[in-house]
VOPABA-704371 format. One record per residue (C-alpha): residue number from 1; residue in one letter; x, z, y. Coordinates in pm, 1 decimal. Layout:
! residues N
PT_NUM_A_X_Z_Y $
...
! end
This chain:
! residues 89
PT_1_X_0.0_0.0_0.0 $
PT_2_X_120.4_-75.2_311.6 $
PT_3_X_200.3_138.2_639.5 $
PT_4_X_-117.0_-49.6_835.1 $
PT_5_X_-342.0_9.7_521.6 $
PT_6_X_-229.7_397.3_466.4 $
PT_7_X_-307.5_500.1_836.6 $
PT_8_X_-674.3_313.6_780.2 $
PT_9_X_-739.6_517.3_441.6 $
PT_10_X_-556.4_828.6_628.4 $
PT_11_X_-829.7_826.8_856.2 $
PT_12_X_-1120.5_694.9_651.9 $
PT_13_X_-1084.8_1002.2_425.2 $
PT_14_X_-1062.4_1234.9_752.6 $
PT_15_X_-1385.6_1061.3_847.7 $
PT_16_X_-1525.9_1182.0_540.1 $
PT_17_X_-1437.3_1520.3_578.2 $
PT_18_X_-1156.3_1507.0_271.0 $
PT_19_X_-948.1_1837.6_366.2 $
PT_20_X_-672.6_1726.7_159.3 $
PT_21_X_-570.5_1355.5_205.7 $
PT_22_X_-240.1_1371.2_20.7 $
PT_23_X_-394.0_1466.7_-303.8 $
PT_24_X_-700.4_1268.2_-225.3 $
PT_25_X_-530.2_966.7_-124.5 $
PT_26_X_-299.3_1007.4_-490.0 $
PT_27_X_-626.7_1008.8_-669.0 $
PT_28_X_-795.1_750.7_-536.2 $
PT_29_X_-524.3_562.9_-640.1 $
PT_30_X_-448.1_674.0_-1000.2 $
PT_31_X_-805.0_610.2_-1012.2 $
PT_32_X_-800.2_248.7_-950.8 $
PT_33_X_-471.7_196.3_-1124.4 $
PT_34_X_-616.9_366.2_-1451.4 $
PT_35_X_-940.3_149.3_-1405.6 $
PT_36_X_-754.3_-167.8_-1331.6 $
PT_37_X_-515.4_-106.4_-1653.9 $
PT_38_X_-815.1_-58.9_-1859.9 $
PT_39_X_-684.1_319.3_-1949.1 $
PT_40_X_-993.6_463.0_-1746.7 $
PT_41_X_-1339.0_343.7_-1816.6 $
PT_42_X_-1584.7_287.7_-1472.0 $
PT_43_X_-1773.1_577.5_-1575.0 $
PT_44_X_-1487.2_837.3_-1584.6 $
PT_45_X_-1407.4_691.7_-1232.2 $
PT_46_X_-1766.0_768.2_-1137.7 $
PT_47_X_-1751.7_1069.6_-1260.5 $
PT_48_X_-1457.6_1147.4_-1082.2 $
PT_49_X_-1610.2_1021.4_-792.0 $
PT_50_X_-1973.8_1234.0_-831.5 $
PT_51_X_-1717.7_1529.6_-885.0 $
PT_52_X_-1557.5_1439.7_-513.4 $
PT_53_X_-1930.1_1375.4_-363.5 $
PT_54_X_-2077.9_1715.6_-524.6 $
PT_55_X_-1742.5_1918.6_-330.1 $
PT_56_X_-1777.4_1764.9_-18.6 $
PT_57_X_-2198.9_1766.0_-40.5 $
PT_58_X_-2143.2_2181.3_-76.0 $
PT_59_X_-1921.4_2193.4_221.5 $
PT_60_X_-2143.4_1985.8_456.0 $
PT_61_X_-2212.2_2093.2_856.7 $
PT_62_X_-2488.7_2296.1_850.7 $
PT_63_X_-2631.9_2109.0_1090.8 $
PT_64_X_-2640.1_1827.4_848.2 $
PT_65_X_-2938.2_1745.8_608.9 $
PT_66_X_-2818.4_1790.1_282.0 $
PT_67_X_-3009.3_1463.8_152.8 $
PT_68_X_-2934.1_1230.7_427.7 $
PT_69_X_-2554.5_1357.4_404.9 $
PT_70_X_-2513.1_1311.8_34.9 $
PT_71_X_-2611.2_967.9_75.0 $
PT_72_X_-2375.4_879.0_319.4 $
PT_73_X_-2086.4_1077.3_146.7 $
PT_74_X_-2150.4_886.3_-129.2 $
PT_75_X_-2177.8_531.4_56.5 $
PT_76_X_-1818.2_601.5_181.2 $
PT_77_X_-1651.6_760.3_-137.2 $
PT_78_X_-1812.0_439.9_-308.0 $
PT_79_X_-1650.0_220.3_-3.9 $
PT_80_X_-1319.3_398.5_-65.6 $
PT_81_X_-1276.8_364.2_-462.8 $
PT_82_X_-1362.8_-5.5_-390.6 $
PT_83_X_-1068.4_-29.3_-161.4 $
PT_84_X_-1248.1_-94.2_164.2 $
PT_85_X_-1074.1_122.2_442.2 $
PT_86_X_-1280.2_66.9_687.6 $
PT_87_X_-1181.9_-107.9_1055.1 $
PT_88_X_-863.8_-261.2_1064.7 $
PT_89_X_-658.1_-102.5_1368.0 $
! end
């Protein structure tokens, strides 16, 4: 990964709310590189991915509704472990 795309995931997982974006950055990784070598099946991924969503779901604003937030902390995990970092810099 380059430098440009690291500082657009770097702040796509801050976006999120991802408190640590070494590790999470490293996973999401390992996680596509496991799928991609056909060691990890999509639904492991997902799973690790609903595991991620559930986390960040309990940790929510409070001003947040829990619904409306899961949905869109899911729409961006699922935009993340498809490799889209969100607006180029």
């Amino acid at each position: 990964m380059g430098q440009k795309e690291q500082e657009r995931l770097h702040r796509a997982m801050g976006y999120l709310g991802l408190r640590a974006p070494a590790t999470a950055a490293g996973l999401l990784q390992l996680t596509a590189e496991l799928v991609k070598a056909g060691v990890l099946e999509r639904e492991a991924a997902d799973r690790v991915k609903d595991a991620m969503a559930c986390d960040l779901v309990m940790s929510r604003p409070r001003t947040a509704w829990k619904d409306e937030f899961e949905v869109s902390v899911r729409r961006e995990l699922d935009r993340l472990f498809e490799g889209d970092l969100g607006p180029k810099a």
